[in-house]
C-alpha positions as a Markdown table, in Angstrom:
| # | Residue | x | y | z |
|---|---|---|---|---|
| 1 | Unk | -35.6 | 50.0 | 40.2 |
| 2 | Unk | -35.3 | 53.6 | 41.4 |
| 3 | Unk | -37.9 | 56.6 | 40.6 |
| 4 | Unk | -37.5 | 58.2 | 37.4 |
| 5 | Unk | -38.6 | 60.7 | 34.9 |
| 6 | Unk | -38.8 | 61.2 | 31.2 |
| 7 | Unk | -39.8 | 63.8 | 28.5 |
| 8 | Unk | -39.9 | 62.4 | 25.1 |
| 9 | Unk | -41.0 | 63.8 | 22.0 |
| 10 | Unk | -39.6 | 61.1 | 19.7 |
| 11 | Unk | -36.4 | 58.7 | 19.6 |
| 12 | Unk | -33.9 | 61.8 | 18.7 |
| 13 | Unk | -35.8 | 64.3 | 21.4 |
| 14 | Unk | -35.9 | 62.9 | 24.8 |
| 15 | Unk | -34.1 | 63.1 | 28.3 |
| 16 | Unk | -34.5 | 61.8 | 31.6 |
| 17 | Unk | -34.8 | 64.8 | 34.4 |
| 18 | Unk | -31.1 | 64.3 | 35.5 |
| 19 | Unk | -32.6 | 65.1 | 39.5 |
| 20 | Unk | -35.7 | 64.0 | 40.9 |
| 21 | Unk | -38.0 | 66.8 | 42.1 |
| 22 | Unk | -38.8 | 66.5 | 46.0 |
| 23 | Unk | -42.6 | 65.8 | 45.0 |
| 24 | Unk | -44.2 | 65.0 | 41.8 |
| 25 | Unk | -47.6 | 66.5 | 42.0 |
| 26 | Unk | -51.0 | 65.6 | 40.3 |
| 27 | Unk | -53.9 | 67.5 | 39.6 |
| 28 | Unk | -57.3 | 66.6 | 38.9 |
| 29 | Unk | -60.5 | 68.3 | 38.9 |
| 30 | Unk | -64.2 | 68.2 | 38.3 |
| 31 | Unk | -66.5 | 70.2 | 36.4 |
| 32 | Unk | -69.4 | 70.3 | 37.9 |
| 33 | Unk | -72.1 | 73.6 | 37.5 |
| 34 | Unk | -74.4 | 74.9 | 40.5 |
| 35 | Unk | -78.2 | 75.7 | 40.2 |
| 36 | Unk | -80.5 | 77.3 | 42.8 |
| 37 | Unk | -83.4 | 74.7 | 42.7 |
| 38 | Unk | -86.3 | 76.5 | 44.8 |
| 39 | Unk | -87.8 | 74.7 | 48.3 |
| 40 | Unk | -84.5 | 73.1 | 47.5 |
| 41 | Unk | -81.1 | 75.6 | 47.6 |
| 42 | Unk | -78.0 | 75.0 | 45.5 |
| 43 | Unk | -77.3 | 71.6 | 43.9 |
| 44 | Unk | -74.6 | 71.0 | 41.7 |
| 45 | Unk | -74.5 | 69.1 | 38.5 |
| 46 | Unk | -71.2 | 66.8 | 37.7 |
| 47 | Unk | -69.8 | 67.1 | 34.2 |
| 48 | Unk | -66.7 | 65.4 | 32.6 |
| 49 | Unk | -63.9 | 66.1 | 34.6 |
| 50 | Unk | -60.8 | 68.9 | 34.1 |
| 51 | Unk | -57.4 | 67.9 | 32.0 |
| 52 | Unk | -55.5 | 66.8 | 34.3 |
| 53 | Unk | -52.4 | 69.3 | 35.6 |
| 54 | Unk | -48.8 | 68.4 | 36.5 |
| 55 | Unk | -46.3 | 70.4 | 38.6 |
| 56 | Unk | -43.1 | 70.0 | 39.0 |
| 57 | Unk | -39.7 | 71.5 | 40.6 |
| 58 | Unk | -36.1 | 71.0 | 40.4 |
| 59 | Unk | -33.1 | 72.0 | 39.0 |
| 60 | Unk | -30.3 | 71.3 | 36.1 |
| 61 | Unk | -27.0 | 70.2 | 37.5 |
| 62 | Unk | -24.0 | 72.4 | 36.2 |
| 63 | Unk | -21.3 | 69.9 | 36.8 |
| 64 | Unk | -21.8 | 65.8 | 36.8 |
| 65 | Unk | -22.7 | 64.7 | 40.0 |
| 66 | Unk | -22.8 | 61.3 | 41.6 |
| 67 | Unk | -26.3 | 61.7 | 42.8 |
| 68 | Unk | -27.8 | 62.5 | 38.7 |
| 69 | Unk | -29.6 | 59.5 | 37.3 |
| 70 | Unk | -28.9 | 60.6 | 33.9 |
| 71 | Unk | -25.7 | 61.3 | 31.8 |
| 72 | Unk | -24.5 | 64.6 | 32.4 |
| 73 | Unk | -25.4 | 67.4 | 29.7 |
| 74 | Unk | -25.2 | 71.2 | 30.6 |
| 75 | Unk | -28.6 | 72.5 | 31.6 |
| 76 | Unk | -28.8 | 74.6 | 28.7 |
| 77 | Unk | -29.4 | 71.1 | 27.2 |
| 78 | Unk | -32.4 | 71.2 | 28.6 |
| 79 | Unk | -33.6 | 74.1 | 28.2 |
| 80 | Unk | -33.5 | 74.6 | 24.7 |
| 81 | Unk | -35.3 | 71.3 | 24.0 |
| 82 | Unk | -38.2 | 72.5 | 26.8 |
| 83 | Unk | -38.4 | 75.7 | 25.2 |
| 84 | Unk | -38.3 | 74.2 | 21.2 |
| 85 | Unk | -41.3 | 72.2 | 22.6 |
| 86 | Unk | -43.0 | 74.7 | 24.1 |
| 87 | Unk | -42.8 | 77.6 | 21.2 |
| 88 | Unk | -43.5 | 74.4 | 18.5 |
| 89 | Unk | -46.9 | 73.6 | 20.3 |
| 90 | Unk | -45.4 | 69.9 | 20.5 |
| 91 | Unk | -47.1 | 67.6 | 23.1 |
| 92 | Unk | -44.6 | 65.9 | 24.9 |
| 93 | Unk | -44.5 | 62.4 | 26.5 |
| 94 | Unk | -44.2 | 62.6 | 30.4 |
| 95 | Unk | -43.3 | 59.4 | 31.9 |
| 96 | Unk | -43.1 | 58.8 | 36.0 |
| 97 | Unk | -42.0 | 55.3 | 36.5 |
| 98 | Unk | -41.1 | 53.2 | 39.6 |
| 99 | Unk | -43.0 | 55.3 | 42.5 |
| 100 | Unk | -46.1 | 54.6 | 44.5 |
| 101 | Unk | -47.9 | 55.6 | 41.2 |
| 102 | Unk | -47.3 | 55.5 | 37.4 |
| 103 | Unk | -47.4 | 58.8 | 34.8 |
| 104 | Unk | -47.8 | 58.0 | 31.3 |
| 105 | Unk | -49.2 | 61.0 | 29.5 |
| 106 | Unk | -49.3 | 62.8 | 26.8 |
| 107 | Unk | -49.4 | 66.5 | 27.5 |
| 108 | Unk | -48.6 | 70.5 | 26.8 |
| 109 | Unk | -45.8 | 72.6 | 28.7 |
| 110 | Unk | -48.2 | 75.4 | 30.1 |
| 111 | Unk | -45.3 | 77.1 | 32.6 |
| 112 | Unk | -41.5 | 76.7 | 32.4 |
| 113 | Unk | -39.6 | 79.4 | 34.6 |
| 114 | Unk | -35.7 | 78.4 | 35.5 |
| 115 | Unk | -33.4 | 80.6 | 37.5 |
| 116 | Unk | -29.5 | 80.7 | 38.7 |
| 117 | Unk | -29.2 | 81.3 | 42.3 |
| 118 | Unk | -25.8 | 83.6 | 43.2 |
| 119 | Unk | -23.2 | 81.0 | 44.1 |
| 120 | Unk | -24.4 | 78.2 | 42.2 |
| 121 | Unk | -24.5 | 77.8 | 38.6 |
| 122 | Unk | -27.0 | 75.0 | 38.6 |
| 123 | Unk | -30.2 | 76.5 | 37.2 |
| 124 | Unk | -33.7 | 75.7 | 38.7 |
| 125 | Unk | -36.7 | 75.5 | 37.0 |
| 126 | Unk | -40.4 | 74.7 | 37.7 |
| 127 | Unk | -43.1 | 72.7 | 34.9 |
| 128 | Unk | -46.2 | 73.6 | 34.7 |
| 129 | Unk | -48.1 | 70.7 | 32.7 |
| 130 | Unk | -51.6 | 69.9 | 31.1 |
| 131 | Unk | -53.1 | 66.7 | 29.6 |
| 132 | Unk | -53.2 | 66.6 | 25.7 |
| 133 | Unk | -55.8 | 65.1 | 24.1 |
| 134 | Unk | -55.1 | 64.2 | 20.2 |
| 135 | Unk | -57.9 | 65.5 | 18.0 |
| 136 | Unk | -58.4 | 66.9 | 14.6 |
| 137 | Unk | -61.5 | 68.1 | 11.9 |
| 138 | Unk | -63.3 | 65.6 | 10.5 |
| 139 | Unk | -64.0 | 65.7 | 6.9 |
| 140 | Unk | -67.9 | 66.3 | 5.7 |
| 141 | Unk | -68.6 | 64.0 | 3.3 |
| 142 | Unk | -72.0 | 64.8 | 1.2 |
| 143 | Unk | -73.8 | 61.7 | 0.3 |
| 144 | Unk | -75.5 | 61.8 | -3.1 |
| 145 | Unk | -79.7 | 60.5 | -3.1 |
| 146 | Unk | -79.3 | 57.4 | -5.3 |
| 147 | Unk | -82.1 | 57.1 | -7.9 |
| 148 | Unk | -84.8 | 53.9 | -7.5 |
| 149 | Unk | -82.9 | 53.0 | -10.5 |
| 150 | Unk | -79.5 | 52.4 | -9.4 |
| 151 | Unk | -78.0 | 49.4 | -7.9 |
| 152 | Unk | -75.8 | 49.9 | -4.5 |
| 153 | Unk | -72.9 | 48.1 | -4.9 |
| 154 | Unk | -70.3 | 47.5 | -1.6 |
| 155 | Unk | -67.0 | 46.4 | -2.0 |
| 156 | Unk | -65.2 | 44.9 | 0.9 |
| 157 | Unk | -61.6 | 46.4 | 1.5 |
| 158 | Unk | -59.4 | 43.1 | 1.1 |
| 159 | Unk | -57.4 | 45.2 | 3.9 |
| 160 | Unk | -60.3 | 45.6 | 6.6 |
| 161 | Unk | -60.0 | 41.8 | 7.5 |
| 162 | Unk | -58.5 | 41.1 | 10.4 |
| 163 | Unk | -54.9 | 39.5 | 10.8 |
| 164 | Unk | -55.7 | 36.2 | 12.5 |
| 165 | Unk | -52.3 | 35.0 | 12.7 |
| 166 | Unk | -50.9 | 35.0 | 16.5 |
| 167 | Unk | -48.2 | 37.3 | 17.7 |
| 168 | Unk | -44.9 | 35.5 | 18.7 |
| 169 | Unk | -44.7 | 36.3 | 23.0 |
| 170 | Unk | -41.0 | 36.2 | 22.7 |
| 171 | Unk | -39.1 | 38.9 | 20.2 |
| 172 | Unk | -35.4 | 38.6 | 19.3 |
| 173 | Unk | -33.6 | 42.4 | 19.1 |
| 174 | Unk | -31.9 | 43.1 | 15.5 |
| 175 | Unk | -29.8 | 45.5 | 14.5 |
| 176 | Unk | -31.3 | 49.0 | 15.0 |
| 177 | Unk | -33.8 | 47.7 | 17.3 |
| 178 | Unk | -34.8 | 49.2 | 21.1 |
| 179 | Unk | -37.5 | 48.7 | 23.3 |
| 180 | Unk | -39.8 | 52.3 | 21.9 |
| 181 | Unk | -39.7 | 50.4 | 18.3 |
| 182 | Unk | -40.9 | 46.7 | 19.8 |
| 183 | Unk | -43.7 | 48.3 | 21.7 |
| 184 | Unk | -44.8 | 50.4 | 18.7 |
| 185 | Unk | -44.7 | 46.9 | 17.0 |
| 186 | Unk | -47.1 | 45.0 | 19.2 |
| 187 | Unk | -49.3 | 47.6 | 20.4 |
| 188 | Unk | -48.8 | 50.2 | 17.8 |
| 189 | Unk | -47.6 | 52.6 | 21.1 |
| 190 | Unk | -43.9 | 53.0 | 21.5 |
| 191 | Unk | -44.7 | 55.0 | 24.5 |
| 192 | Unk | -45.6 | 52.4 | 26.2 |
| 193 | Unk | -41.9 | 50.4 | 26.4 |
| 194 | Unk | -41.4 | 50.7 | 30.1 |
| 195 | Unk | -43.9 | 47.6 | 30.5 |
| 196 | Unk | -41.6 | 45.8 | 28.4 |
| 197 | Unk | -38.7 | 47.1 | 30.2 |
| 198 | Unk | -40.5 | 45.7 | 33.7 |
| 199 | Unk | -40.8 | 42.8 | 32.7 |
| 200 | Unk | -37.4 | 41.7 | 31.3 |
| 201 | Unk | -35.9 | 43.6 | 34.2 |
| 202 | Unk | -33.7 | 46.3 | 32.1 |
| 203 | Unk | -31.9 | 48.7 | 33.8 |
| 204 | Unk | -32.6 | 52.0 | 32.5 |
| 205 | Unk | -28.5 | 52.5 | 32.1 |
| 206 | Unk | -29.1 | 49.2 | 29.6 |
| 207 | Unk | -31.6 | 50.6 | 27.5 |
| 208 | Unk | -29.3 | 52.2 | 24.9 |
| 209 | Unk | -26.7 | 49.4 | 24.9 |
| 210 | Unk | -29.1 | 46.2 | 24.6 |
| 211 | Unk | -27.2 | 43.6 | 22.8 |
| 212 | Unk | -28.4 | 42.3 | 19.0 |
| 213 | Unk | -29.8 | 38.8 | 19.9 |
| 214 | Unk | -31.3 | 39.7 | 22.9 |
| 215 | Unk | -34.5 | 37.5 | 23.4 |
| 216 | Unk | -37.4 | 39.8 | 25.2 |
| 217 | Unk | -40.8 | 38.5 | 26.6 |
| 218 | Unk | -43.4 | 40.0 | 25.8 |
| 219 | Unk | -46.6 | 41.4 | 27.3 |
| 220 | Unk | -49.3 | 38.9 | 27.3 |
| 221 | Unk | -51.8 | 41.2 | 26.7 |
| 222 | Unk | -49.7 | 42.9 | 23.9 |
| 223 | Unk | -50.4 | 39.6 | 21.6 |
| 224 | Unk | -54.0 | 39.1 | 22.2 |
């Protein structure tokens, strides 16, 4: 399967970057701190690493092309959904699949700059990306001294037990079906469909046209 490249919000906000850039750059970093130890010099000190940063450049195509992996859409197209994202503060899904590594994370648009050189409308544009890492306020909860008096009483949440009953490893698409919603439905992860797409050997020009019936394998370690 050839390299490719995807920006997904949800199932209604996505595209594949119609041309591959030239490189697809990563960018990871320590955190480390120096001291000046005496009889000793400078040391440093590692710490959790940096977020890591993604770069990226290429441009829209103005007119369908025979070299775009994706269905042509006018690089306005683009764009607006890069800048919607951007000015919303939405994390975005960036997926790098089928090269010498793998990209599957979730992260911010830092940088988006696009031009139109004279003689060309086809508009270029760089990415400038950061990891995102979900997080949000806990709630303080202020626990109440119980009395000698009073009797602690726990219920157990009939929901907390675990499902014991197995996973089927095969799934059978219905109606309304695609490969995002049977990988939320085993590992609670649409994002992570292109293992499931690997491994039944879909096309990605198949993935919006898989027929109702269709009998996928699934992931052993997806029904663990």
């Amino acid at each position: 399967m050839e390299r490719a490249i995807y920006f997904h919000v949800n199932d209604q906000e996505m595209f594949r970057l119609p041309v591959n850039p030239e490189k697809v750059n990563v960018k990871t970093e320590g955190d480390g701190e120096e001291f000046t130890i005496a009889k000793l010099g400078r040391v440093n000190v590692p710490k959790d690493k940096k977020l890591s940063g993604f770069s990226l450049e290429s441009f829209f195509p103005a007119q369908p092309t025979h070299y775009s992996g994706a269905i042509f859409k006018e690089p306005q197209y683009y764009i607006a959904l890069l800048e919607k994202w951007m000015t919303n503060k939405q994390p975005v899904r960036y997926i790098y699949v089928n090269g010498s590594f793998t990209i599957n994370e979730l992260v911010t648009i830092e940088r988006f700059e696009y031009d139109e050189s004279f003689g060309s409308e086809d508009v270029n544009f760089s990415l400038e990306l950061k990891t995102y890492v979900p997080f949000a306020p806990k709630k303080m909860q202020v626990v109440k001294k119980q009395t000698s008096s009073a009797v602690q009483v726990i219920k157990k949440n009939a929901s907390s037990r675990p499902n014991t009953k197995p996973k089927p490893t095969t799934y059978t698409l219905k109606a309304g079906d695609n490969l995002w919603k049977v990988a939320k439905l085993y590992t609670g992860n649409g994002n992570r469909y292109p293992e499931l797409q690997k491994l039944n050997g879909i096309k990605d020009s198949q993935l919006r046209k898989l027929p109702i019936g269709l009998v996928l394998r699934i992931p052993t370690d997806w029904v663990k």
